[in-house]
C-alpha positions in Angstrom: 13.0 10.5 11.7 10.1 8.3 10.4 10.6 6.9 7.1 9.1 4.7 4.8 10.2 3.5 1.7 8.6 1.6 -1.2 10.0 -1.2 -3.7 8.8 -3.7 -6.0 6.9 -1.8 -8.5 7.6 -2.5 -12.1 6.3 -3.5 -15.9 3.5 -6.6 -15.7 1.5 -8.0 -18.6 -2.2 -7.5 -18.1 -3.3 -11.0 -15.6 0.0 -10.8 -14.3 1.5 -10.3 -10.4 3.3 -7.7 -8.8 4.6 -7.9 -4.4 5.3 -4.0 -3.1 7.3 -3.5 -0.1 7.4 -0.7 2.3 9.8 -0.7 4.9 9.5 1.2 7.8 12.1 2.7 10.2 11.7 5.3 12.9 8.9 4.6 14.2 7.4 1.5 16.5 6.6 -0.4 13.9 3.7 -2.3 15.8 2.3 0.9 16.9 1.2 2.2 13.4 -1.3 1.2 11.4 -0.2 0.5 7.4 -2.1 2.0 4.3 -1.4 1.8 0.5 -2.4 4.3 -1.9 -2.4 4.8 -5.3 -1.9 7.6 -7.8 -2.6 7.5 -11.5 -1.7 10.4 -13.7 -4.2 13.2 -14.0 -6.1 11.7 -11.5 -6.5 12.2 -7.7 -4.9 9.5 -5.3 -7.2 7.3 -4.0 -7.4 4.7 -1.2 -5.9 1.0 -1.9 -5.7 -1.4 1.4 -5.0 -1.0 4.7 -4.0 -3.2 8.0 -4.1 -2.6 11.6 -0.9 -2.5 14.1 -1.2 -6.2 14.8 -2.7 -7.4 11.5 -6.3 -8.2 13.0 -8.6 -6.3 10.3 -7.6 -4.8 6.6 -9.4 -3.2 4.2 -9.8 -3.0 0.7 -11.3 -0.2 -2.1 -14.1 -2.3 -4.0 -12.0 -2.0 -7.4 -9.3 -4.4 -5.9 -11.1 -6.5 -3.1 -10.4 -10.6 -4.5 -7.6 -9.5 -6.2 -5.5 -7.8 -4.2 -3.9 -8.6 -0.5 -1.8 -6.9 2.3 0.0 -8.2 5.3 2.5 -7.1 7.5 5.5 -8.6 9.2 6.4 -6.7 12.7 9.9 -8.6 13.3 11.0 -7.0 9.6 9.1 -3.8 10.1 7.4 -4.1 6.6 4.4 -3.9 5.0 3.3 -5.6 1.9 1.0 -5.4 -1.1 0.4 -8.3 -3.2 -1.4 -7.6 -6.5 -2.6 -10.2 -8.6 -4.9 -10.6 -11.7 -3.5 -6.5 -12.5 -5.3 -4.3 -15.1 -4.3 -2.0 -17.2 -6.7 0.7 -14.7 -4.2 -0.6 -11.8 -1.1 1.5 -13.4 -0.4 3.9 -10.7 2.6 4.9 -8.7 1.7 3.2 -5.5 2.7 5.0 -1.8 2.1 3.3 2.1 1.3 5.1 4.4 1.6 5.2 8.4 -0.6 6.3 11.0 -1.2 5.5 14.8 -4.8 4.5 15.6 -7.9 5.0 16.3 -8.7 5.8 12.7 -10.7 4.5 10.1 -7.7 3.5 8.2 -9.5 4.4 4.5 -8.9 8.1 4.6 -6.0 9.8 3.1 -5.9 12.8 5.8 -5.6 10.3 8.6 -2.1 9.5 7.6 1.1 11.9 8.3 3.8 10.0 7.2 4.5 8.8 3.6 6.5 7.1 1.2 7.9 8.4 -1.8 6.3 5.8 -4.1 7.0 2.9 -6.6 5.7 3.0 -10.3 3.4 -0.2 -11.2 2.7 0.2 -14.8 0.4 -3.3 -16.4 0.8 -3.6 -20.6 -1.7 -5.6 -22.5 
């Protein structure tokens, strides 16, 4: 049974940094390739970052490109999202994704298996 769960989120000052972690079990790990998206309320969940199987290409939604970053370690079977410089418009409960390629690795459909989520919420 494939399952990912999420930790890390938490409360951060406006400016401030936050490190998710999904970790993944049931699955080959290097086979899959990692997403992160985000959900804020009344609002539709929208695309965050993404990384291929072995790490070679990512991808980022404009609003966080610079400030955000993701990487994967195979040997731990985890995926990570670093957020920096957060904003108050970054609050979200945040949710990885997995999906075997080819895909485009931005869309939301592409992805069957999911996390339950972790709540980042950013204060002033």
């Amino acid at each position: 049974q494939v399952q990912l769960v999420e930790s890390g989120g938490g409360l951060v000052q406006a400016g401030g940094s936050l490190r998710l972690s999904c970790a993944a079990s049931g699955l080959t790990f290097t086979s899959y390739n990692m997403g992160w998206f985000r959900q804020a309320p009344g609002k539709e969940r929208e695309f965050v970052a993404a990384i291929r199987r072995r790490g070679g290409s990512t991808a980022f939604t404009d609003s966080v490109n610079g400030r955000f970053a993701i990487s994967r370690d195979n040997a731990k079977n985890t995926v990570y999202l670093q957020l920096n410089s957060l904003k108050p418009e970054d609050a979200a409960v945040y949710y990885c994704a997995a999906a075997e390629g080819p895909i485009s690795i931005r869309r939301e459909y592409e992805y069957p298996y999911w996390g339950q989520g972790t709540q980042v919420t950013v204060s002033s």
